[in-house]
C-alpha positions in Angstrom: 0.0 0.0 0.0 2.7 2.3 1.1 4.6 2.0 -2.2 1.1 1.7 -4.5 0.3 5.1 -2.7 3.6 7.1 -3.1 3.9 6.0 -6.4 0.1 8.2 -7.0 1.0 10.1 -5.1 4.1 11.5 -7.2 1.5 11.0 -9.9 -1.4 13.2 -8.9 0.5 16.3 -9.4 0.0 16.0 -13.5 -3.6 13.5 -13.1 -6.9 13.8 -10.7 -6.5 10.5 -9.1 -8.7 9.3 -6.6 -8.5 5.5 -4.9 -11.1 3.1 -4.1 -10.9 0.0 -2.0 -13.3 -2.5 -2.2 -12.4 -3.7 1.6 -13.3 -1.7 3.9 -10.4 0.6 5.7 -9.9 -1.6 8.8 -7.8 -4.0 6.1 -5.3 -1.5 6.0 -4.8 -0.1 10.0 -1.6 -2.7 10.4 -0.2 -0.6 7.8 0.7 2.6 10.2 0.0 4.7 7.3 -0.9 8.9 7.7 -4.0 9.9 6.8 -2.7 12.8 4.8 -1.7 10.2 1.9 -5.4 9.0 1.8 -7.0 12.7 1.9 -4.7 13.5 -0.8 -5.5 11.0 -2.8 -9.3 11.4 -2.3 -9.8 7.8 -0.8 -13.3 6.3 -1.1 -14.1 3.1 1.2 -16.7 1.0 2.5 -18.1 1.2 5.5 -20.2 -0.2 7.8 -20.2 2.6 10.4 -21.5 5.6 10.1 -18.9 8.3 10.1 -19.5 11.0 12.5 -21.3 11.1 15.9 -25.1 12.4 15.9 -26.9 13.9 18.8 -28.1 10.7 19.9 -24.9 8.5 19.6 -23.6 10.9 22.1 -26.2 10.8 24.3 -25.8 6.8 24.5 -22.1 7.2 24.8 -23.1 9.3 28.1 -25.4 7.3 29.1 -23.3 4.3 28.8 -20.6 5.4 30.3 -22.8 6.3 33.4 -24.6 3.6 33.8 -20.9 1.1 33.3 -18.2 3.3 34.2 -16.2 2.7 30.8 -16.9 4.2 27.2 -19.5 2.0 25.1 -16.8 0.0 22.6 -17.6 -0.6 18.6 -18.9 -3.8 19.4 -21.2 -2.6 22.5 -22.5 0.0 19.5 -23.4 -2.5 17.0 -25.0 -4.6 19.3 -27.6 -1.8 20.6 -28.0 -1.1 16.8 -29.3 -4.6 15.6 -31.2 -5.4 19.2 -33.4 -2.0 18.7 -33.7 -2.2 14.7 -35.0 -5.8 15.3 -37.4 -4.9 18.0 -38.6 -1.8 16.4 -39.4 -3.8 13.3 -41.0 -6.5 15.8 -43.7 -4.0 17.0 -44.6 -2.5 14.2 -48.1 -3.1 12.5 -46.8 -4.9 9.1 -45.0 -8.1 9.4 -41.0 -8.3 8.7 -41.0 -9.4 5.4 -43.2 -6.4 3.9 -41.2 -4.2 6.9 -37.7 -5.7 5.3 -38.7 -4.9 1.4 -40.1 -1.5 2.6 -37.6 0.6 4.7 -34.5 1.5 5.3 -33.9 2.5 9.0 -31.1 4.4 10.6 -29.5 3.8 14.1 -27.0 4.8 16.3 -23.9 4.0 13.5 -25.6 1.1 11.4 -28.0 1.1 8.3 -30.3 -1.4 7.8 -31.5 -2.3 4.7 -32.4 -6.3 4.6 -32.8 -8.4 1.7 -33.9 -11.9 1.3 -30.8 -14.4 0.6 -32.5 -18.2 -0.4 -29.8 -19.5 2.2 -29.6 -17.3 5.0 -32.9 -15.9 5.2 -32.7 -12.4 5.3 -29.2 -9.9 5.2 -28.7 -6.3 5.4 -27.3 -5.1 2.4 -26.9 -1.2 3.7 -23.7 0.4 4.3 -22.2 3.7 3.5 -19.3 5.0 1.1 -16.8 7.4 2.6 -14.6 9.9 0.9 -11.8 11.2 2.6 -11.4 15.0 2.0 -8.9 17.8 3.0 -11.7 19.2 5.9 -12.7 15.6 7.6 -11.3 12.6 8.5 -14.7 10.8 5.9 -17.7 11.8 4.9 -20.4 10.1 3.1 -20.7 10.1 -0.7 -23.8 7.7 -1.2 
């Protein structure tokens, strides 16, 4: 990555480059890369998460924290996310199936957008692309 990424670098001075990675940017933390490389080069990545922090994700983080005496981890997150979309869809007038074809339904960080999968039942197929840019560390493009 390190060498695929000067060599664009060098690049981008004469082209408008931009990267994309079809993994999403966790595959590429081992790497102790800066951050500047990947604004420079207008990154775009996958993402399961959400971005930035909204009103009510910090209002659970404080909440949390409260309540456990540590900060709510990724995981912890995630886990509040599916546990509420699924019991919100649960109690709602229309069964799941007409529910899961219908809406698309923001959380704390998470998506949800399920689809039906003749082996597993039912996915979620949502997610976000991110863009680095020169102001943010990612913002959403899609």
């Amino acid at each position: 990555i390190l060498t695929a990424t000067n060599l664009l670098l060098q690049d981008s001075k004469q082209y408008d480059l931009q990267i994309a990675l079809l993994e999403p940017k966790a595959n590429i933390k081992g790497e102790d890369l800066s951050e500047m490389r990947f604004k420079a080069l207008k990154m775009m990545y996958p993402s399961t998460f959400r971005p930035t922090g909204t009103k009510s994700l910090n209002v659970f983080k404080k909440d949390f924290s409260r309540k456990y005496g540590f900060e709510p981890t990724d995981e912890a997150i995630k886990g509040f996310d599916v546990t509420f979309d699924a019991l919100v869809r649960l109690f709602q007038e229309k069964n799941f199936e007409v529910l899961a074809n219908e809406n698309t339904t923001e959380q704390l960080k998470l998506s949800f957008k399920y689809i039906k999968d003749l082996e597993a039942g039912y996915v979620n197929s949502a997610g976000y692309i991110l863009q680095y840019d020169e102001n943010t560390d990612a913002k959403i493009v899609n």
